[in-house]
LOKOL-10324 format. One record per atom (N, C-alpha, C, O, CB): residue in one letter; x, y, z. Coordinates in steps of 0.1 Angstrom, whole numbers, plus 5000, padded with zeros to 4 digits. Glycine has a CB too. Layout:
BEGIN
aXYZ
...
end
This chain:
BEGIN
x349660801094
x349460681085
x348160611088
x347360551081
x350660591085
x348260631099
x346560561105
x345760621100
x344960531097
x346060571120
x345160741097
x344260831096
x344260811083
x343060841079
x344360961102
x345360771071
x344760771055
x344660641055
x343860621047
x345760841040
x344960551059
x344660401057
x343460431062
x342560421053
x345360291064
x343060451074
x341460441074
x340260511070
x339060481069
x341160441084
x340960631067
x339760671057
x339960641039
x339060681032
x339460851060
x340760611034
x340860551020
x339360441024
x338260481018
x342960451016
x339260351029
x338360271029
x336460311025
x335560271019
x338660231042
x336860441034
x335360481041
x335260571025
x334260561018
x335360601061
x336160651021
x336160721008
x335760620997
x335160670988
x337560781006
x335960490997
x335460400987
x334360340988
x333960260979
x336260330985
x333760351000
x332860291006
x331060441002
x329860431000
x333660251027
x331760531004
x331060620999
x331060630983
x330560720976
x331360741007
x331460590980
x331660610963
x331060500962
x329960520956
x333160620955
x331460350964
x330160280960
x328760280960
x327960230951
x330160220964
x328560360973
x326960410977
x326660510971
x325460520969
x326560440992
x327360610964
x326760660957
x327060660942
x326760760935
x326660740962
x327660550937
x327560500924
x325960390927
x324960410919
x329360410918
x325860310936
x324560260934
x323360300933
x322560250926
x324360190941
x323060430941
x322160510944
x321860620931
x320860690931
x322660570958
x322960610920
x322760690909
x322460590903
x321360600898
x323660780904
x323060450899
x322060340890
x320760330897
x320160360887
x322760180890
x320260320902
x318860270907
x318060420907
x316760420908
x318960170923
x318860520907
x317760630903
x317660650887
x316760710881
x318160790911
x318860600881
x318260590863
x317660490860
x316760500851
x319260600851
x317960370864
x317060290859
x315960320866
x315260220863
x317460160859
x315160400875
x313860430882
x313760500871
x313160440862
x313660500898
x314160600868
x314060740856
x313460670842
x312360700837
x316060830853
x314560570836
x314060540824
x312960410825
x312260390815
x315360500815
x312960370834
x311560260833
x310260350837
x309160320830
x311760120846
x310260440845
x309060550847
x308860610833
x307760630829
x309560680859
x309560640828
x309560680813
x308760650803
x307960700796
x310560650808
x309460490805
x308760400795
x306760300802
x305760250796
x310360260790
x307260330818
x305960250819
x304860400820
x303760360821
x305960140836
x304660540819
x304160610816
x303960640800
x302760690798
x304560670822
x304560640791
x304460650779
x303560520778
x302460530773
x305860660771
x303760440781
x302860310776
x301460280787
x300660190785
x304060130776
x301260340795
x299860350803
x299460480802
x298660510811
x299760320818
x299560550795
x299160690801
x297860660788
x296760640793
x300560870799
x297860650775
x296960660769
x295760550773
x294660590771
x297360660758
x295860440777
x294860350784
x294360420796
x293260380800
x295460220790
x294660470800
x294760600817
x293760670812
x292560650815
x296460730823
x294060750803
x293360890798
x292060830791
x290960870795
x294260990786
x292360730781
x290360650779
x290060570792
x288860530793
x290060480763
x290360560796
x289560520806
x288860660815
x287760670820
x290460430814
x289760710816
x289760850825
x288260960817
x287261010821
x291760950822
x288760940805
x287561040799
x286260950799
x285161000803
x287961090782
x286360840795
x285160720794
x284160740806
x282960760804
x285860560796
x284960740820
x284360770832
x284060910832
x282960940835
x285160740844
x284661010830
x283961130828
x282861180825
x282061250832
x284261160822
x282961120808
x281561150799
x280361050803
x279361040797
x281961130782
x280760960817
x279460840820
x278960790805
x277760770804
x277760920828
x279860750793
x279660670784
x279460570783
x278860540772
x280060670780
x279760480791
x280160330790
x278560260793
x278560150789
x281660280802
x277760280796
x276760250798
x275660280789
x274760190788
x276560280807
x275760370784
x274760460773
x275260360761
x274460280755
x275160660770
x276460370759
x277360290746
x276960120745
x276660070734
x279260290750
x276960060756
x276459910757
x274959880752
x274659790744
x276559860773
x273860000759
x272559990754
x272360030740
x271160050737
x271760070762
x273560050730
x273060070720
x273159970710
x274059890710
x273560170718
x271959950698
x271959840690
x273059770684
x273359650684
x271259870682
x274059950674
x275259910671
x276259820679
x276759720674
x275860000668
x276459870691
x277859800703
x277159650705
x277959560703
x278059910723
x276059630707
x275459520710
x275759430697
x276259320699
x273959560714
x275459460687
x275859400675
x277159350674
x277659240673
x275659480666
x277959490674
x279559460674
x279759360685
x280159250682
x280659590676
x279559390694
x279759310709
x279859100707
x280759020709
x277959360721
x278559110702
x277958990696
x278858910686
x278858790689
x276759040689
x279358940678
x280058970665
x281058920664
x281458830656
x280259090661
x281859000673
x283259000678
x283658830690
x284558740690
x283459180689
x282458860698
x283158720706
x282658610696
x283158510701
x282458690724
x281758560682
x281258490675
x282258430669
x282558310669
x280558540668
x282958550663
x283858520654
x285058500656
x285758440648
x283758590648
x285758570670
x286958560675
x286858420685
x287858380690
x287558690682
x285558340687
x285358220694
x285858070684
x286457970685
x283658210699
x284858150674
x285258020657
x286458050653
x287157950649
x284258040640
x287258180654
x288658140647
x289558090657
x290658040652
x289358260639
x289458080669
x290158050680
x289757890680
x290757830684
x289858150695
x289157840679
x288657700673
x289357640662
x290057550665
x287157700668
x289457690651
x289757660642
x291357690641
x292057630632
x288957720634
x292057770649
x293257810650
x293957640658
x294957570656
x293257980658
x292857650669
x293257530676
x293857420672
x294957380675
x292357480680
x292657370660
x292257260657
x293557240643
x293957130638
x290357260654
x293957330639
x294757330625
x296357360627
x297257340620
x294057460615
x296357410639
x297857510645
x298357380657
x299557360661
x297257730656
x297357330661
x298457230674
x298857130665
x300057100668
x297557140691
x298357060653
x299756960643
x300657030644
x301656990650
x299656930626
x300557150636
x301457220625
x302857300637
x303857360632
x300157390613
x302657280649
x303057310660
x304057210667
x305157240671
x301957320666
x303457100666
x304057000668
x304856920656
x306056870658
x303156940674
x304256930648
x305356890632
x306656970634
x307656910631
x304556940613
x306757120638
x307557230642
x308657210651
x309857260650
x306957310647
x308157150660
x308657130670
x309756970675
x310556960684
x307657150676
x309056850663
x310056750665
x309956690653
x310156570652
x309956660677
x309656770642
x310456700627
x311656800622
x311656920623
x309256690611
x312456720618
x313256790606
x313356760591
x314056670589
x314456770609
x312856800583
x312756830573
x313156850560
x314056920563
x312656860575
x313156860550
x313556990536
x312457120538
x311257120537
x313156920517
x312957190539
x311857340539
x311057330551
x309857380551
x310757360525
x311557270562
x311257340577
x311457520578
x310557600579
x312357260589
x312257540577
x312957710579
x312157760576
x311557840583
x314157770572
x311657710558
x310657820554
x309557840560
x309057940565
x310357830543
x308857690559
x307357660568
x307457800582
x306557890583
x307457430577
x308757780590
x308657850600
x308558000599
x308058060608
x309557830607
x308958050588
x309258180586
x307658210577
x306958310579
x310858200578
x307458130571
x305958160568
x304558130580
x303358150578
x305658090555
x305158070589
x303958060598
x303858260607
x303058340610
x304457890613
x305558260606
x305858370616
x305158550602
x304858660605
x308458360621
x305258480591
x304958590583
x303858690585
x304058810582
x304858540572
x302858630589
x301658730594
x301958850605
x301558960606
x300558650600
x302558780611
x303458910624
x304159000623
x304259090632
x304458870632
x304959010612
x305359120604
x304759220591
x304759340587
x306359060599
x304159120588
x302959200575
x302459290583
x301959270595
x301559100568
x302559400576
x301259500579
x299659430580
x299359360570
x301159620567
x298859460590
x297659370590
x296859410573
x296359320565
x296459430606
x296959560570
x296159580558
x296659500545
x296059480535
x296059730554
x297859460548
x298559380537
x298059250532
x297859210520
x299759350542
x297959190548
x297559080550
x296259040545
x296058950538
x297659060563
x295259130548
x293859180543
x293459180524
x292959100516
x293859350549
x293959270526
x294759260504
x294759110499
x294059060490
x296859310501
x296159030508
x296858920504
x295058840500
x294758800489
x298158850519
x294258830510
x293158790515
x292158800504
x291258720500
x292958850526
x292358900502
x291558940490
x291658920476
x290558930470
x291459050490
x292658880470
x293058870462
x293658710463
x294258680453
x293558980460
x293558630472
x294058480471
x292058460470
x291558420460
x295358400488
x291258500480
x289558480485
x288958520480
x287858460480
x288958510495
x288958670468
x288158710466
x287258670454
x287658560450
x288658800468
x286258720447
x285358680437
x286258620425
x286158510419
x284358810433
x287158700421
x288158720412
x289658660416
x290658660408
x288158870409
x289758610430
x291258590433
x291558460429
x290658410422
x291658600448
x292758390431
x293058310430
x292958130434
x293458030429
x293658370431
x292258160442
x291358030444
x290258050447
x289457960448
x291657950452
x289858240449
x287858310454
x287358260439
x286258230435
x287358580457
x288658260432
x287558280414
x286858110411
x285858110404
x289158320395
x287258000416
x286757900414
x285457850425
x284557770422
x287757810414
x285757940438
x284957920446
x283557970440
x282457930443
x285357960457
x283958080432
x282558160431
x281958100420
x280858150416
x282758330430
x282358030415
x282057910400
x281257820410
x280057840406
x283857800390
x281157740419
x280857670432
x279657760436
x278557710439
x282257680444
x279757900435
x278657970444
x278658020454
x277758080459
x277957920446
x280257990462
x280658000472
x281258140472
x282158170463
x281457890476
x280858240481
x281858390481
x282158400496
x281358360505
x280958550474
x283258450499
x283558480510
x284258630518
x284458650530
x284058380510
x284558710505
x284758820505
x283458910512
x282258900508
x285258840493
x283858990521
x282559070526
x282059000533
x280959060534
x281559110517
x281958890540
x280958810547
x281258740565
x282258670565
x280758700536
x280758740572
x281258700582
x282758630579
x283858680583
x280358610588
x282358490570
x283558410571
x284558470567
x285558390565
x283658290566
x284858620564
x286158700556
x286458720571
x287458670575
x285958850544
x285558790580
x285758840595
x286958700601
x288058700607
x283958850604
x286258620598
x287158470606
x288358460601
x289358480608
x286558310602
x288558420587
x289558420579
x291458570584
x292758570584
x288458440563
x290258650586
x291058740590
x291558750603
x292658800608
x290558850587
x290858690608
x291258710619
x292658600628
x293658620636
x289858710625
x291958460618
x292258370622
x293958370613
x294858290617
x291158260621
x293958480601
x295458480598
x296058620607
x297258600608
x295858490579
x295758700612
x296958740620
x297158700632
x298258730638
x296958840622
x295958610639
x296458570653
x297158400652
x297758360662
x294958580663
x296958320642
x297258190641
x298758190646
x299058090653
x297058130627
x299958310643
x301058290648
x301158250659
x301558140662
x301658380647
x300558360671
x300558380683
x300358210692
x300858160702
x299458500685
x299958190687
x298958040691
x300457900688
x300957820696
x296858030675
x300757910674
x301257840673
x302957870675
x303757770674
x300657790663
x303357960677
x304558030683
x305057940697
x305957870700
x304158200687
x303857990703
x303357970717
x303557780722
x304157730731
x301458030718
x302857720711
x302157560712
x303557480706
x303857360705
x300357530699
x304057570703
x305457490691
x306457470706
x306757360709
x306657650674
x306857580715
x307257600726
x306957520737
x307757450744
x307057700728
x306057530737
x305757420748
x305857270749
x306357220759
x304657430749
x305057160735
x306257110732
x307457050731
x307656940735
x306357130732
x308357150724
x309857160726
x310057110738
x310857020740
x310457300724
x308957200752
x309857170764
x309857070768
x310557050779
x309857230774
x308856940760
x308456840766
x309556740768
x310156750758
x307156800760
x310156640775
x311156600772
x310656460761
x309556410762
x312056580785
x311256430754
x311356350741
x311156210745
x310456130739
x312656370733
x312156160758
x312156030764
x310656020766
x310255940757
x312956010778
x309656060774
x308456040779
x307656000766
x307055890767
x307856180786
x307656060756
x307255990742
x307455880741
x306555790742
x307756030731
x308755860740
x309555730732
x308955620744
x308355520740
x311655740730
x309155620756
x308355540764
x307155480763
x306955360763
x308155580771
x305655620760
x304955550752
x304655480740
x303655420737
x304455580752
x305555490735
x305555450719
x305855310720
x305155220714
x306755520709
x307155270732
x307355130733
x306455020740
x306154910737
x308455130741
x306055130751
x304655050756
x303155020744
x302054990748
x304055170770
x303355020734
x302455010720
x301455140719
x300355130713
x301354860722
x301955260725
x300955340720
x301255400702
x302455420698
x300955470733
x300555420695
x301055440683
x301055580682
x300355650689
x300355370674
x302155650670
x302155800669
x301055890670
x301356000671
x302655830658
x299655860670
x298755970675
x298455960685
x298356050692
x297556000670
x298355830689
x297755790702
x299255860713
x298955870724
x297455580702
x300455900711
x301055950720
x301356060718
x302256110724
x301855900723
x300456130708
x300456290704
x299256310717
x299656370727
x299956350685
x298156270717
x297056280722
x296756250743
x296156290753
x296356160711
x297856140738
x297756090758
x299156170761
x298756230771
x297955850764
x300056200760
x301056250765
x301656380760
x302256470767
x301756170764
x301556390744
x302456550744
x301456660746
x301556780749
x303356590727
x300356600742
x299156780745
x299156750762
x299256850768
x296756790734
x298956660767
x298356660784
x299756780791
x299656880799
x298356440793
x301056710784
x301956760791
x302556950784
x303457020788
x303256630791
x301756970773
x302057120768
x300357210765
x300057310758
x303157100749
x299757130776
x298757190778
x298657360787
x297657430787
x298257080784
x299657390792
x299557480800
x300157580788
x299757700787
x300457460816
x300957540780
x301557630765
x300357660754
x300257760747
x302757520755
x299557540755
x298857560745
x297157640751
x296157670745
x298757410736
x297557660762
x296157730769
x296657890766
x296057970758
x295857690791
x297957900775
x298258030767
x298558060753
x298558180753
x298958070771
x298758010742
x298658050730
x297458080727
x297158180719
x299157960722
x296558000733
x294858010724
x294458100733
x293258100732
x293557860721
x294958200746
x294358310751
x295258450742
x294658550739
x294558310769
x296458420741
x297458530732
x296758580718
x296558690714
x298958450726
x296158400710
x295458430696
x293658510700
x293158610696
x295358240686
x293358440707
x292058520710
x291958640713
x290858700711
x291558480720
x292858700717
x293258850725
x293958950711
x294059070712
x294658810741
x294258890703
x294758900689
x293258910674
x292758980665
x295858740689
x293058820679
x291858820669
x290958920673
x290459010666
x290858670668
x290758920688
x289659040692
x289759170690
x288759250691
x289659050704
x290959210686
x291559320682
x291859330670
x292459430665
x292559340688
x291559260665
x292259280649
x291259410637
x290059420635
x292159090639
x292259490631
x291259590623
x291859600610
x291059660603
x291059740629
x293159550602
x293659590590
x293059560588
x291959610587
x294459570584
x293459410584
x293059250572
x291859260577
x291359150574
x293859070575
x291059320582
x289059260585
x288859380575
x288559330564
x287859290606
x288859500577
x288759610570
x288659580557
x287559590550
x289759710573
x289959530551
x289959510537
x289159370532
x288559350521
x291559520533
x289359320540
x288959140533
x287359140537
x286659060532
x290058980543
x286859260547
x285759210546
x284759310552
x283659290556
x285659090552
x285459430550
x284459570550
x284459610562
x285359580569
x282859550545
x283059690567
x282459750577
x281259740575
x280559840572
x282759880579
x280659650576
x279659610574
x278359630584
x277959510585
x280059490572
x277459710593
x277259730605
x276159570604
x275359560595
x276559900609
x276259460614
x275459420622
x275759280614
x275259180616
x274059500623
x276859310602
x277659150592
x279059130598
x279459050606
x278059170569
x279659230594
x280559230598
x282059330606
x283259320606
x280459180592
x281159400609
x281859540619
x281759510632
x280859530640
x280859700617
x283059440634
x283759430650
x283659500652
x283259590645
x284859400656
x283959500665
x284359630680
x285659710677
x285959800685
x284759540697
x286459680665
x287359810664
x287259850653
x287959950648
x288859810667
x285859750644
x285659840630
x284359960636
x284160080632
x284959730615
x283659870646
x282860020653
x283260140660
x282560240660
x282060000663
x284360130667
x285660240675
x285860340658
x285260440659
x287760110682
x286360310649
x286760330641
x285360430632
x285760530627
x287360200638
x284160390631
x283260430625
x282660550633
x282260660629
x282360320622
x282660500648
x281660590654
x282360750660
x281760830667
x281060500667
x283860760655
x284560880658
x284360990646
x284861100644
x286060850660
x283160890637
x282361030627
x281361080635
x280761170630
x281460980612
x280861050647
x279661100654
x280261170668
x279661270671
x278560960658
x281061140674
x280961180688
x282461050688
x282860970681
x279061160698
x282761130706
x283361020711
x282960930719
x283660830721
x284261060715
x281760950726
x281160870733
x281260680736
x281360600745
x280060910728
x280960690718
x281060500715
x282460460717
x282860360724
x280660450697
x283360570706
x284760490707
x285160500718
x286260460716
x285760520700
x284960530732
x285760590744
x285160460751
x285960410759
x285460760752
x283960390749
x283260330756
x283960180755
x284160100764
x281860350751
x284260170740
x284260040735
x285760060735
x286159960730
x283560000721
x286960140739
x287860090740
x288260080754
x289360060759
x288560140731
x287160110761
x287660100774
x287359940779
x287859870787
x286760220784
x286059930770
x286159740770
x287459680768
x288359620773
x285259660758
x287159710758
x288559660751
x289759630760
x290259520762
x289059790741
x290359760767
x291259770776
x291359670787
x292359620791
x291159870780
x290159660792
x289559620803
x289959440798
x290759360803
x287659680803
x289159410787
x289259270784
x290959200784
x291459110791
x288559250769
x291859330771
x293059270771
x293859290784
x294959240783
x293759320759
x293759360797
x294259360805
x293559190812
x294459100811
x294259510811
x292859150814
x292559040820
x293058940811
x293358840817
x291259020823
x293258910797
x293458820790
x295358810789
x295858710783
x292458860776
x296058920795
x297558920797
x297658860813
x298558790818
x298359090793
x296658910819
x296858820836
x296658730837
x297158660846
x296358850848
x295658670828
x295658490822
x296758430819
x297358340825
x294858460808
x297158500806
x298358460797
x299858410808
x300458300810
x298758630787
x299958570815
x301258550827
x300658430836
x301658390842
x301658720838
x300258400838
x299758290849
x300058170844
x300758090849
x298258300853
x299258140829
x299458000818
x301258010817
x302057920820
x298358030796
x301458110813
x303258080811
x303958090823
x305058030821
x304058200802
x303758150838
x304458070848
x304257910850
x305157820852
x304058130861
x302657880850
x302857770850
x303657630839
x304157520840
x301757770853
x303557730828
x304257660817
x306257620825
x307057530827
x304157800800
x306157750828
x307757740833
x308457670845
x309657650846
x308057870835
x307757640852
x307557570864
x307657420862
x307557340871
x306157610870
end
């Protein structure tokens, strides 16, 4: 009786160890899975980039230098403008209630689901010569289809979510008393938007406007359609990726290895702004 009482134990004691030892080799299995499927193609441009010694030849050229130029111009002004228009509309989000809040939210969130070329179209046909408010502008003299400010416009509607997603959140987390405090002490409703809820959702709204920047920098539907390929007006760095895989691979291997390069530093920003957010 001694001998099955004491090994019943050790028999269960081995079965636990190796029920753990088979969870932690599938979840090793299916996360290796998925973190190879999702680096391997960043791996391989980079990998070929260094190969072909591209990346240098590619920078000295007029086009990349252009796009280069172009791209931080324009993804600098809509990240401005995203700022400056998205931290109200963020904060209205975040501590009004309303009639047609829901929707406001679901149309801020709408660009994130649109296909970008959609969005582009939408753009075109609300902006364009002939659209729906382009057609009065262009009575004005004003066009904006084809032209840098299409590049902005575009850019600045698929990344504005990201930004104000982000800025709405932050915020939220702020606690509500700390307001109402200044308010009593005589600060008036901007004046305690200004001294207290941005100081204290500042670390939210640093990362939103690195998320939208890192967003705009990348963007190729809605630029494409709303405002061409324009070389040296308006052909970003992934309308040039995009153009120069009629010539060689040289350029595109070059410029998306920037690319890579940039959004990987602009997500080790991001994680850093949202620990500290969380903290």
């Amino acid at each position: 009786m001694r001998v099955t009482s004491n090994s019943e134990p050790i028999t269960f004691r081995v079965s636990q160890r190796a029920l753990a030892v088979l969870e932690h080799a599938s979840a090793a299995f299916f996360v290796g899975v998925v973190i190879t499927f999702l680096a391997l193609p960043a791996v391989a441009i980079i990998e070929r980039s260094i190969a072909k010694s591209s990346l240098l030849d590619a920078i000295g050229s007029a086009d990349v230098r252009d796009s280069l130029r172009l791209s931080f111009l324009t993804t600098t002004t809509s990240l401005i403008l995203i700022v400056i228009f998205g931290t109200p509309t963020a904060y209205v989000l975040a501590r009004r209630r309303f009639p047609g809040r829901r929707l406001l939210d679901a149309i801020v969130d709408l660009p994130i689901v649109l296909p970008p070329a959609v969005g582009g179209l939408g753009l075109l046909m609300a902006f364009g010569r002939r659209g729906l408010l382009g057609q009065y502008l262009d009575d004005l003299g004003i066009s904006l289809a084809f032209t840098v400010w299409a590049v902005i416009m575009a850019q600045s509607f698929v990344a504005a979510p990201f930004y104000i997603r982000t800025a709405k959140a932050g915020f939220e987390s702020i606690d509500q008393e700390l307001e109402a405090v200044a308010r009593t002490l005589g600060s008036s409703p901007i004046g305690t938007f200004w001294r207290v809820s941005v100081p204290l959702a500042r670390p939210a709204l640093m990362a939103g406007a690195v998320m939208a920047w890192a967003r705009a920098l990348g963007e190729f539907g809605a630029t494409i359609m709303f405002a061409g390929s324009l070389a040296g007006k308006t052909q970003t760095m992934p309308l040039t990726i995009y153009r120069s895989l009629e010539t060689g691979l040289d350029v595109p291997l070059a410029l998306a290895t920037m690319l890579i390069g940039i959004s990987l530093v602009v997500l080790l920003i991001f994680r850093s702004l949202f620990q500290a957010t969380s903290v």
